[in-house]
C-alpha positions as a Python dict, from the first residue, in 0.01 Angstrom:
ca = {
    (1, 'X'): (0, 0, 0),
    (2, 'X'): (-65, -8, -362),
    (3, 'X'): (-438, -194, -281),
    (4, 'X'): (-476, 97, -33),
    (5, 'X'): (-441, 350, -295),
    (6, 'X'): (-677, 119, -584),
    (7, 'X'): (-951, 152, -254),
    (8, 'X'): (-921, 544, -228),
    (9, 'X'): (-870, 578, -584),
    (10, 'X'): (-1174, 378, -680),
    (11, 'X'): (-1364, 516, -407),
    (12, 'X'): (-1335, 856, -501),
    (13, 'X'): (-1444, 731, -857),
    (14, 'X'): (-1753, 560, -664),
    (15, 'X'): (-1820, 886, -531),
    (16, 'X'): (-1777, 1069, -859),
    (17, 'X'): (-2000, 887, -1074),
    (18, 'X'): (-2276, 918, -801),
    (19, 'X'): (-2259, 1241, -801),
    (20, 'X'): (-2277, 1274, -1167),
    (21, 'X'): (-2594, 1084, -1162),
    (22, 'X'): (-2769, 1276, -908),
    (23, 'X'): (-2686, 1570, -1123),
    (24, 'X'): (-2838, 1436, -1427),
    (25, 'X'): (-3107, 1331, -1206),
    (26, 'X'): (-3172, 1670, -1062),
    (27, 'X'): (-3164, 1833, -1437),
    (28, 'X'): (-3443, 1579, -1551),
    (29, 'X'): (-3694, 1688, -1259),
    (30, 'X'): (-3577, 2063, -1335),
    (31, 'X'): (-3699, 1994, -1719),
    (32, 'X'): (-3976, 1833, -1634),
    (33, 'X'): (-4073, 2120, -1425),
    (34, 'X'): (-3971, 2392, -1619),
    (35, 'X'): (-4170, 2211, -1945),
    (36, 'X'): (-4474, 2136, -1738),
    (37, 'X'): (-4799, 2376, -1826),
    (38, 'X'): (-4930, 2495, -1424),
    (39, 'X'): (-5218, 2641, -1677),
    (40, 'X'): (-5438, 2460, -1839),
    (41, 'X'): (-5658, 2465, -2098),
    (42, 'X'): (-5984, 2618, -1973),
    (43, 'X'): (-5767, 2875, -1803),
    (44, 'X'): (-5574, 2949, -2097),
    (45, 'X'): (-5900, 3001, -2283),
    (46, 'X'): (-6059, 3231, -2033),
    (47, 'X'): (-5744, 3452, -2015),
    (48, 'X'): (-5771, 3467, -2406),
    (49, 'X'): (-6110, 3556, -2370),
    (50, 'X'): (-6074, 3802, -2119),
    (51, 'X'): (-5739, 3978, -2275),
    (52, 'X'): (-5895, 4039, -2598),
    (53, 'X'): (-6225, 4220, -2477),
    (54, 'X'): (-6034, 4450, -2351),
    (55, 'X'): (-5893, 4558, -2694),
    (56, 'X'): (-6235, 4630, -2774),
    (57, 'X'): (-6236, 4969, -2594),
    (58, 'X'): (-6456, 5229, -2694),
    (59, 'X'): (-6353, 5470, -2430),
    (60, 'X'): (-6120, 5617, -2729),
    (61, 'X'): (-6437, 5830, -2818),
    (62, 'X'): (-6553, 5976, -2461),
    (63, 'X'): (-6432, 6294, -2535),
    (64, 'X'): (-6624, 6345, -2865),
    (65, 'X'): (-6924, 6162, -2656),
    (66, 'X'): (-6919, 6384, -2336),
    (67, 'X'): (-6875, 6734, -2572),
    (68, 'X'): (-7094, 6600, -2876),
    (69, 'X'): (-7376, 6399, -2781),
    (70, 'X'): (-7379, 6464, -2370),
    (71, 'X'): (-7318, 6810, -2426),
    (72, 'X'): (-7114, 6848, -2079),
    (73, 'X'): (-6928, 7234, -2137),
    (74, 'X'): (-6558, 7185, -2205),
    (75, 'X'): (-6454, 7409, -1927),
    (76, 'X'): (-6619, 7170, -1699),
    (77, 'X'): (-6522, 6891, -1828),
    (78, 'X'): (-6148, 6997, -1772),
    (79, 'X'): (-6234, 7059, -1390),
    (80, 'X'): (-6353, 6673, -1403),
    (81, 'X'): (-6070, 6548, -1558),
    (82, 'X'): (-5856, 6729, -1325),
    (83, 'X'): (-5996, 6591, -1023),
    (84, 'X'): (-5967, 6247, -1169),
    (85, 'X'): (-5645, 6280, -1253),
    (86, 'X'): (-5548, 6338, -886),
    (87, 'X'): (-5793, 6066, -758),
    (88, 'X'): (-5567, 5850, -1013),
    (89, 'X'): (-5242, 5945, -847),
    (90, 'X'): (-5377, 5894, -499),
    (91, 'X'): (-5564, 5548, -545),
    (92, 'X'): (-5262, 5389, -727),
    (93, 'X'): (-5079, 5440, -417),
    (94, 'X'): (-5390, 5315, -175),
    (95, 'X'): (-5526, 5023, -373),
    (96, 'X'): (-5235, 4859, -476),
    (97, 'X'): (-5206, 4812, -81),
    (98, 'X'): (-5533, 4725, -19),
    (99, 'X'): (-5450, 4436, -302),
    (100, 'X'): (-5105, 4325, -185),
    (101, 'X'): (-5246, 4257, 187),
    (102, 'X'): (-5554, 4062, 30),
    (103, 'X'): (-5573, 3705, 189),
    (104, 'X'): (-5857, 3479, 45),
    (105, 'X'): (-5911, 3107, -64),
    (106, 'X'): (-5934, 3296, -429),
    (107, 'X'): (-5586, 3433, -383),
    (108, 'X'): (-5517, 3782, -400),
    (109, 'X'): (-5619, 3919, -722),
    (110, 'X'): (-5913, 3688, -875),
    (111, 'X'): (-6146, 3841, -623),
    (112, 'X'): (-6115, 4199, -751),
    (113, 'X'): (-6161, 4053, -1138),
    (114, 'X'): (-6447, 3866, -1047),
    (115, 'X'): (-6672, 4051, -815),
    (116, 'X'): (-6575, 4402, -1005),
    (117, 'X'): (-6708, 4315, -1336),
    (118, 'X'): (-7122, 4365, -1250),
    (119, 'X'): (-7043, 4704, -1088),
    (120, 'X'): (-6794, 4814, -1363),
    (121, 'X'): (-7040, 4693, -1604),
    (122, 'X'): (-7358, 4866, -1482),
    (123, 'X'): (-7126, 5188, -1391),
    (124, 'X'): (-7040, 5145, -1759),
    (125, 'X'): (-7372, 5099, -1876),
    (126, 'X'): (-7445, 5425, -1685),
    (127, 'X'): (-7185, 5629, -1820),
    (128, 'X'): (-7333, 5564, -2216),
    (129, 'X'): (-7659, 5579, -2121),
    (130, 'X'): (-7623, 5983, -1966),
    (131, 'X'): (-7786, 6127, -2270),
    (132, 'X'): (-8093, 5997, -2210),
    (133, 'X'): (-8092, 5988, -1879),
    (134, 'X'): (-8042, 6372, -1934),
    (135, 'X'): (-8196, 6446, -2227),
    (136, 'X'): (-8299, 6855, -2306),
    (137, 'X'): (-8050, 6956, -2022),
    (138, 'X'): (-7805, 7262, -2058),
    (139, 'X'): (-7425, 7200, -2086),
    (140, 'X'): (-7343, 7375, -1747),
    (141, 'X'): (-7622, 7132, -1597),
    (142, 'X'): (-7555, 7069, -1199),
    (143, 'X'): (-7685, 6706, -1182),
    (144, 'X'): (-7543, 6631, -1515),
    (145, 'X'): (-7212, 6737, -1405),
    (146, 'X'): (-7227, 6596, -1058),
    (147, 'X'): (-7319, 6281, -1248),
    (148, 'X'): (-7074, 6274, -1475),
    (149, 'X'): (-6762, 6379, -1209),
    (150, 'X'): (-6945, 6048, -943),
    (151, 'X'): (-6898, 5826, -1167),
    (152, 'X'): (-6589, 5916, -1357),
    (153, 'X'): (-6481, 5869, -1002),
    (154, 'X'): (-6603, 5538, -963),
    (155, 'X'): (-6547, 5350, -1258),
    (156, 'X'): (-6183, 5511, -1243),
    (157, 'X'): (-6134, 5339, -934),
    (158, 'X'): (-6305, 5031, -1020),
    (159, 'X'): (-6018, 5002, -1333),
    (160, 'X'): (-5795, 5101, -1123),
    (161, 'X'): (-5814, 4768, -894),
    (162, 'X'): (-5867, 4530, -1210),
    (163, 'X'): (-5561, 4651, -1417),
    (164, 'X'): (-5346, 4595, -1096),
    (165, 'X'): (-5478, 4307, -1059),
    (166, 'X'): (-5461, 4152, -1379),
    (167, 'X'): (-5080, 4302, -1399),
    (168, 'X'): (-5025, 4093, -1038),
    (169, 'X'): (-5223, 3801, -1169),
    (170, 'X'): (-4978, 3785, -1461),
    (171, 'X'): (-4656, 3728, -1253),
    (172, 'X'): (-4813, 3442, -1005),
    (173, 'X'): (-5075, 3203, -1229),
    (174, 'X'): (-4745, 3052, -1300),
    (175, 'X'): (-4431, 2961, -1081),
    (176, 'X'): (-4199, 2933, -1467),
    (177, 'X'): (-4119, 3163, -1688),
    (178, 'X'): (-4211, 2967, -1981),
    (179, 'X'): (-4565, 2901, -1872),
    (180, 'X'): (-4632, 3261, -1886),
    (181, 'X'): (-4444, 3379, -2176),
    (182, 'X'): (-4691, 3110, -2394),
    (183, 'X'): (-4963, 3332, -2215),
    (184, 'X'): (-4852, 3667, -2324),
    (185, 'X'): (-4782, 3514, -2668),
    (186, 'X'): (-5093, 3386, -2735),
    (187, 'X'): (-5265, 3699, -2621),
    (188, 'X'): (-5034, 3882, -2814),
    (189, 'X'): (-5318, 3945, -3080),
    (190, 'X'): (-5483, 4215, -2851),
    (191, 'X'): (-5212, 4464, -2959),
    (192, 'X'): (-5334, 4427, -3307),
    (193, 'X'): (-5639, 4601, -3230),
    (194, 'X'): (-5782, 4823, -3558),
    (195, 'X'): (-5701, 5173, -3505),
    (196, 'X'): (-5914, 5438, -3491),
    (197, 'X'): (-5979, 5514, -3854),
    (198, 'X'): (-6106, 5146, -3897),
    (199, 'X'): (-6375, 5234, -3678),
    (200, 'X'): (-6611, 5495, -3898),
    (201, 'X'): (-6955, 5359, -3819),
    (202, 'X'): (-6884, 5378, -3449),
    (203, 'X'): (-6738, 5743, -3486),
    (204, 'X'): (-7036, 5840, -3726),
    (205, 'X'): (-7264, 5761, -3497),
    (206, 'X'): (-7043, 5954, -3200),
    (207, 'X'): (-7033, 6260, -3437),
    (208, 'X'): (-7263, 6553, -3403),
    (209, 'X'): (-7390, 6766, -3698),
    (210, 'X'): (-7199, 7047, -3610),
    (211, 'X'): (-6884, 6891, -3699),
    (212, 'X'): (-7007, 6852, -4048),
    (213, 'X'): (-7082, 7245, -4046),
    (214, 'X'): (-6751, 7331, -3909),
    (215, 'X'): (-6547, 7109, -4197),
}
């Protein structure tokens, strides 16, 4: 009887100890897998890259640039800004569905990134080039204003798709949380953009005489 119970007994200690070693075993792999980098270098870089020109936005002086040196009338201007306001409501809702059913060998979101950036930067190129391409014109211009409301429009929709998509992008390049906390840390810097008063050259040259009268 008393072998019996030294069987069971050591048995269950048998049993035990394996189990205490697949546990240990299973925490290793887990560590390993929670420590491992899914991103890599190049990646990493290009993310960098990519985060920091957008901290280099001069879109903080398209107000003084549409009034001063467009010359679009301020009335009309809040009639455009209206409409896009609404269009911003509205293709939130509608694009962020178009996104989330996107199916591609790219994934979901790179596509948007990638092939949006020649049309966002010619739209963009459009948008600062308007005073010449309307130079002597009136502020209550019709083409100037039907420009201007087009392709407030489109680039508005074109950031529209990226910034979901680089906010979706964010939450699958990496299956661990640790992974993409180093990414947000190292791109951390692009909150430390200068402000606007460390920008006087580039809102000297947005100024228009008149201001200098009116001080």
């Amino acid at each position: 009887m008393a072998n019996k119970y030294d069987s069971l007994s050591n048995a269950k200690a048998f049993e035990e100890l394996r189990r205490m070693q697949r546990q240990q075993e299973e925490n290793s792999v887990a560590s390993k897998t929670q420590d491992r980098r899914y991103v890599g270098t190049k990646e990493s870089v290009g993310f960098i890259v990519w985060t920091a020109a957008q901290g280099f936005n001069i879109n903080a002086f398209s107000n003084r640039f549409i009034t001063s040196i467009v010359g679009v009338d301020l009335g009309l201007q809040a009639v455009v800004n209206t409409i896009n306001s609404v269009w911003d409501i509205v293709n939130d809702i509608f694009f962020g569905a178009v996104i989330d059913k996107t199916r591609t060998r790219w994934g979901k979101f790179r596509p948007y990134l990638m092939f949006l950036a020649i049309p966002g930067c010619i739209l963009t190129c459009l948008y600062w080039l308007m005073p010449h391409l309307f130079e002597g014109t009136t502020q209550t211009d019709i083409t100037k204003l039907a420009f201007y409301l087009i392709l407030t429009i489109a680039r508005e929709g074109i950031t529209t798709f990226q910034t979901i998509s680089r906010t979706g992008l964010m939450s699958t390049i990496t299956p661990h949380p640790n992974d993409r906390t180093r990414l947000i840390r190292v791109t951390a810097f692009e909150l430390n953009t200068p402000q606007r008063s460390e920008f006087r050259p580039i809102e000297a040259f947005f100024s228009s005489p008149y201001d200098s009268m009116a001080s």
